[in-house]
C-alpha positions as CSV (number, residue, x, y, z in Angstrom):
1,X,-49.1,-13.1,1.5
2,X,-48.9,-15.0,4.9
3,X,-50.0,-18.5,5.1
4,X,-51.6,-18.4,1.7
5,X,-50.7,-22.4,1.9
6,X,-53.2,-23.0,4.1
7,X,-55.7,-21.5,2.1
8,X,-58.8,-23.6,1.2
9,X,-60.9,-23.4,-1.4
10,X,-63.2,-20.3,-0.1
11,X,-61.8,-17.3,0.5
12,X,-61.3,-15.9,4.0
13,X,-61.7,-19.8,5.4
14,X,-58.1,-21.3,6.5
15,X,-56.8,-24.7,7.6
16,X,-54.7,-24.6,11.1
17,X,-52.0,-27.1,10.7
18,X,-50.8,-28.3,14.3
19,X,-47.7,-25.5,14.5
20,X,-50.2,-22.7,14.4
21,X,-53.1,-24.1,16.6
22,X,-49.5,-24.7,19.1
23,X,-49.7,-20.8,18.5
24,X,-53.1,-20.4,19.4
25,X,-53.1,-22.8,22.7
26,X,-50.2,-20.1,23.6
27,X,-52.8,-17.3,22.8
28,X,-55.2,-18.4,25.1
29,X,-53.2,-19.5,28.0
30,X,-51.5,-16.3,27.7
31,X,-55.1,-14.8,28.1
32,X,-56.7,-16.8,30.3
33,X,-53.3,-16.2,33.1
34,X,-53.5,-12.1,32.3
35,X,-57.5,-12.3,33.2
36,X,-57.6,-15.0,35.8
37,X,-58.2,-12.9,38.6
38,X,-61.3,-11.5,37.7
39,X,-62.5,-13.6,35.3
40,X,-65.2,-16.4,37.0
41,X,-66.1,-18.6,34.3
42,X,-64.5,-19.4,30.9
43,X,-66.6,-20.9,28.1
44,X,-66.0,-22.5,24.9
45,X,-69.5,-21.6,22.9
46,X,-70.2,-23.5,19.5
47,X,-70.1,-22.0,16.5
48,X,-74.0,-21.8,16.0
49,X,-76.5,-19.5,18.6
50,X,-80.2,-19.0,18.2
51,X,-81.6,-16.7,16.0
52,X,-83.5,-15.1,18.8
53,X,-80.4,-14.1,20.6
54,X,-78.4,-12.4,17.7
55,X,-81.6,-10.4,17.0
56,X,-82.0,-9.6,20.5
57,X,-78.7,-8.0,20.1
58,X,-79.5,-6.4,17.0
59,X,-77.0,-8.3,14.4
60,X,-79.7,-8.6,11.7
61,X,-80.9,-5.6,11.9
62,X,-77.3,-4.0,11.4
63,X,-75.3,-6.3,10.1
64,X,-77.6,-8.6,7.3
65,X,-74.9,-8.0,5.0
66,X,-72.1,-10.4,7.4
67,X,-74.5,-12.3,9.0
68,X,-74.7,-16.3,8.2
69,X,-78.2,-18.8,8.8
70,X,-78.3,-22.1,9.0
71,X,-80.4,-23.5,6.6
72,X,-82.1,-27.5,6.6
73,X,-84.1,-29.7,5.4
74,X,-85.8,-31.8,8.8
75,X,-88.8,-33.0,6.0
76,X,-86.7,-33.2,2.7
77,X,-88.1,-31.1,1.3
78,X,-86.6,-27.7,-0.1
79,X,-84.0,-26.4,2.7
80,X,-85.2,-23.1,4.7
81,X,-84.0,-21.0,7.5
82,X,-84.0,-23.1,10.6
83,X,-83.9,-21.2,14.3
84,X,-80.3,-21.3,14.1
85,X,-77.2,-18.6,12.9
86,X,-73.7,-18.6,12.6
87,X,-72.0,-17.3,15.6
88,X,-70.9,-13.4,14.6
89,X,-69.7,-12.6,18.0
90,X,-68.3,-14.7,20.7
91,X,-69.8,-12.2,24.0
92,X,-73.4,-13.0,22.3
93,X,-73.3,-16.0,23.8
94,X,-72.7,-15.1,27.3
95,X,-75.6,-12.2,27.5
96,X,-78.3,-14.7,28.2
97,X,-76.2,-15.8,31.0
98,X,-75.6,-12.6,32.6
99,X,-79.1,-11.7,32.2
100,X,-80.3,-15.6,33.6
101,X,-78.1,-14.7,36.8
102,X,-80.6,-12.5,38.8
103,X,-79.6,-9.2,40.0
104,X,-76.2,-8.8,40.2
105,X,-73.6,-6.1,41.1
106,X,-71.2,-7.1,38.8
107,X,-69.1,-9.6,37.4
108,X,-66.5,-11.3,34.4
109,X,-67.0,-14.0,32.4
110,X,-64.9,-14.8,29.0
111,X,-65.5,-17.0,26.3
112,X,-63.9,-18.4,22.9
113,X,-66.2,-19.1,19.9
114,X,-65.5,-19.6,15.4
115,X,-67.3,-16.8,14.5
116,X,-68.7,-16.2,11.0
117,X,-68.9,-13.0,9.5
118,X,-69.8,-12.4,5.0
119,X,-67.1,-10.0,4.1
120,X,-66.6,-9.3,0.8
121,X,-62.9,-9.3,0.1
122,X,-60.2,-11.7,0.2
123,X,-57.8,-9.5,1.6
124,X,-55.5,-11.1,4.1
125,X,-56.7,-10.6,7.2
126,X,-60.0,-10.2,6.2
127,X,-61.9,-13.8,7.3
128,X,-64.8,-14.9,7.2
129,X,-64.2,-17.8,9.6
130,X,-62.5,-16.6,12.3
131,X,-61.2,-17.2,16.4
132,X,-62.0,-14.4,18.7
133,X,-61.5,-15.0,22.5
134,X,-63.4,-12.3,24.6
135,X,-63.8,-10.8,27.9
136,X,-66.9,-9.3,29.2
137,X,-67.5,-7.3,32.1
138,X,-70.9,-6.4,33.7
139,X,-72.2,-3.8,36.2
140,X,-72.7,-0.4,37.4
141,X,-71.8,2.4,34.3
142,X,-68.9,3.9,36.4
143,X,-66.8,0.5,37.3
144,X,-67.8,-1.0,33.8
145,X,-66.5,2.0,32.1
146,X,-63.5,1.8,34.0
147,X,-63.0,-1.3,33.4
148,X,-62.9,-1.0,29.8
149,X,-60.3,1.7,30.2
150,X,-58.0,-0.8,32.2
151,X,-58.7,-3.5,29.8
152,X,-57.7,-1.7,26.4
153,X,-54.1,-1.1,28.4
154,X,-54.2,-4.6,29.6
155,X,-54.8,-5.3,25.9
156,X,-51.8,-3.0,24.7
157,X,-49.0,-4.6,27.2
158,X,-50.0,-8.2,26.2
159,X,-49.5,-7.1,22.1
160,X,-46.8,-5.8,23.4
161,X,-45.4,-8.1,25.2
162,X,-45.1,-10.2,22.2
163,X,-43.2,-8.2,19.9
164,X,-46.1,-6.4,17.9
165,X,-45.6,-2.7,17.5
166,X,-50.1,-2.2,18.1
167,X,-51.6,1.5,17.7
168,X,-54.5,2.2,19.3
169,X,-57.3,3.9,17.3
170,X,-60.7,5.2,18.2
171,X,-63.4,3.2,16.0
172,X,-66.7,2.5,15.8
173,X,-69.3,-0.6,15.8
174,X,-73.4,0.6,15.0
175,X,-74.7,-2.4,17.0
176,X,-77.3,0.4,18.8
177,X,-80.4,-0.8,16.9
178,X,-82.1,1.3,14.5
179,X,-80.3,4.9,15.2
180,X,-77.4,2.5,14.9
181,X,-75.6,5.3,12.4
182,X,-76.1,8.3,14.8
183,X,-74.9,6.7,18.0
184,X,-72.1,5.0,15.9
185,X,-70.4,8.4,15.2
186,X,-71.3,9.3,18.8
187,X,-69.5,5.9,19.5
188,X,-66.4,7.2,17.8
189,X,-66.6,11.0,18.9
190,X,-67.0,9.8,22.7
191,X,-64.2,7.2,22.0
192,X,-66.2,4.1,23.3
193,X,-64.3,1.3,21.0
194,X,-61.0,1.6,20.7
195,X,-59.1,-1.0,18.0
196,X,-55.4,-2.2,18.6
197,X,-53.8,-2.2,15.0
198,X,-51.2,-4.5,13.8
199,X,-49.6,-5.2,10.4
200,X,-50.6,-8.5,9.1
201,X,-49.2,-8.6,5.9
202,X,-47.1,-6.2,4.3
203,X,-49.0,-2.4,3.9
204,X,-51.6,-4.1,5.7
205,X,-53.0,-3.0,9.0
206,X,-55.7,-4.4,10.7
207,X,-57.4,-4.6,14.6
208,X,-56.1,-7.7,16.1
209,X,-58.1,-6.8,19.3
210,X,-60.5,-4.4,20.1
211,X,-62.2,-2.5,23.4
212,X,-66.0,-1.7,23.7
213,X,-68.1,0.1,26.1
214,X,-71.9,-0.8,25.1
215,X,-73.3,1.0,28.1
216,X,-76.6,-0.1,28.7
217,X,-77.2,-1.5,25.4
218,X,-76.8,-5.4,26.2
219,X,-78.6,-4.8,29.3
220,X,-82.0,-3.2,28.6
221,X,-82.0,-6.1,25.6
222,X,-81.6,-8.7,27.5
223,X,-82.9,-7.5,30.9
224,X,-79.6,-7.2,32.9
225,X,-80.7,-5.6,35.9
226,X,-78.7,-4.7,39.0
227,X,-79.6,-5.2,42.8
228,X,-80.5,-1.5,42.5
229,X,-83.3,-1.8,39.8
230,X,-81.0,-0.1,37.3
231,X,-80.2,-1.9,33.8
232,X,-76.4,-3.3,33.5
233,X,-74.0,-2.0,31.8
234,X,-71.2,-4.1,29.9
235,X,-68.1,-3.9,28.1
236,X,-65.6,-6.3,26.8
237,X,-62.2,-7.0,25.3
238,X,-61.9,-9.0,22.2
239,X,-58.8,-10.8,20.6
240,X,-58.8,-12.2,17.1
241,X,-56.3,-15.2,17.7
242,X,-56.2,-15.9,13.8
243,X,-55.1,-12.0,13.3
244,X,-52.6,-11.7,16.2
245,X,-51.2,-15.3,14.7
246,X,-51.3,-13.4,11.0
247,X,-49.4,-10.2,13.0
248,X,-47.0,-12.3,15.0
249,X,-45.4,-14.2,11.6
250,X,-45.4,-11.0,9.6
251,X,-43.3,-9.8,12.8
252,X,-41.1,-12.4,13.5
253,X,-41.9,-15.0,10.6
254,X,-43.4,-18.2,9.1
255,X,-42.0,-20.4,11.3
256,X,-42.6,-20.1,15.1
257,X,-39.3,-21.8,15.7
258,X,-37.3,-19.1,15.0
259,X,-39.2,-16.6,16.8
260,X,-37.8,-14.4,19.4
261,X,-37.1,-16.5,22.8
262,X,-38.9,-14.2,25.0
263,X,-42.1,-14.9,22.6
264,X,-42.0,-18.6,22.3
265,X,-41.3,-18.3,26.4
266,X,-44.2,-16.1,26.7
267,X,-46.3,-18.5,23.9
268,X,-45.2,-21.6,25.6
269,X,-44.0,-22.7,22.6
């Protein structure tokens, strides 16, 4: 199992010594130079968001079963749910943004947040703490959906790029509120999230980035609305920078030294 020496005490929550997080730094300039032309702004969100916001965006409602609250005791008393959650999804922060703008005819913004998510399983891979730098796009349905199409091969070459052999996969992600099952196999059959798979460990396979399309989902929630009158669409590209570390040492290796020039080139490193 990869890096089971930086396991801590809880399963699916990892220490990053100072080789790794080397890695990561790599990750995200590598990102942030593939993106920069269209990207505006890049943010680094905390790992914490109001309560109001994931429900606006219907975690709860979908998800209760991953999602973490922050619980406190201001008084002393007996500790209870305050107005904060754990960050599930890094783009959750920047909706209130997009929305906050005024009408707009389109735009990019990315952001980087720990995200918390209660799986059940201990599998590698499988964290409940976790990295995930995103790209979001925002605008009309036409240029947002092409957007995502360009994005998910941007996606690809990147992987690529560094050695991983990634398959693309349809998937799906019921996030649409309370017909969330129906419009998730709609999701699937219409092919509007696609998963990049990678081994991280050995018979192991999991999405180390992912695609979505969320047509106008993020947009009538949080009242995205164009110049036109119409709601926004959005759609965005998400890397999980713990998993592509996981997929790049089961590739190469432990040790980051002895990787491939042309990745460590690529990584910085």
């Amino acid at each position: 199992m990869v890096m089971t020496e930086h396991q801590t005490q809880a399963d699916g929550v990892l220490l990053t010594p100072s080789g790794d997080e080397r890695v990561h730094n790599g990750l995200r300039t590598r990102l942030g130079t593939t993106f920069a032309d269209e990207v505006q702004e890049h943010y680094t969100a905390p790992p914490v968001m109001a309560r109001s916001i994931s429900e606006l965006a219907g975690y709860p409602a979908n998800f209760p079963q991953l999602l973490g609250a922050v619980h406190g005791a201001p008084d002393g008393g007996r500790p209870v749910p305050t107005d904060l959650v754990l960050t599930s999804a890094a783009c959750h922060h920047l909706y209130p943004l997009i929305a906050g703008a005024g009408p707009a005819e389109d735009g990019c913004l990315s952001v980087e947040a720990v995200c918390y998510r209660g799986e059940a399983t201990a599998e590698t891979g499988r964290l409940r703490s976790f990295r995930m730098y995103e790209v979001v796009r925002y605008g009309a349905a036409a240029a947002t959906d092409d957007w995502r199409g360009r994005a998910l091969t941007t996606a690809e070459t990147v992987l690529r790029s560094l050695g991983l052999d990634v398959a693309p996969r349809p998937a799906n992600d019921p996030f649409f509120g309370r017909i969330g099952k129906y419009l998730a196999s709609a999701q699937q059959s219409e092919q509007l999230k696609w998963e990049l798979v990678a081994e991280v460990d050995d018979g192991i396979a999991q999405a180390v980035a992912s695609v979505n399309y969320h047509r106008d989902h993020f947009g009538e929630a949080f009242g995205l609305r164009l110049r036109d009158g119409t709601v926004g669409h959005s759609a965005c590209v998400a890397f999980g920078l713990d998993r592509v570390l996981l997929a790049l040492k089961h590739r190469h290796g432990p040790r980051p030294a002895g990787w491939p020039a042309p990745v460590r080139a690529l990584l910085r490193l």
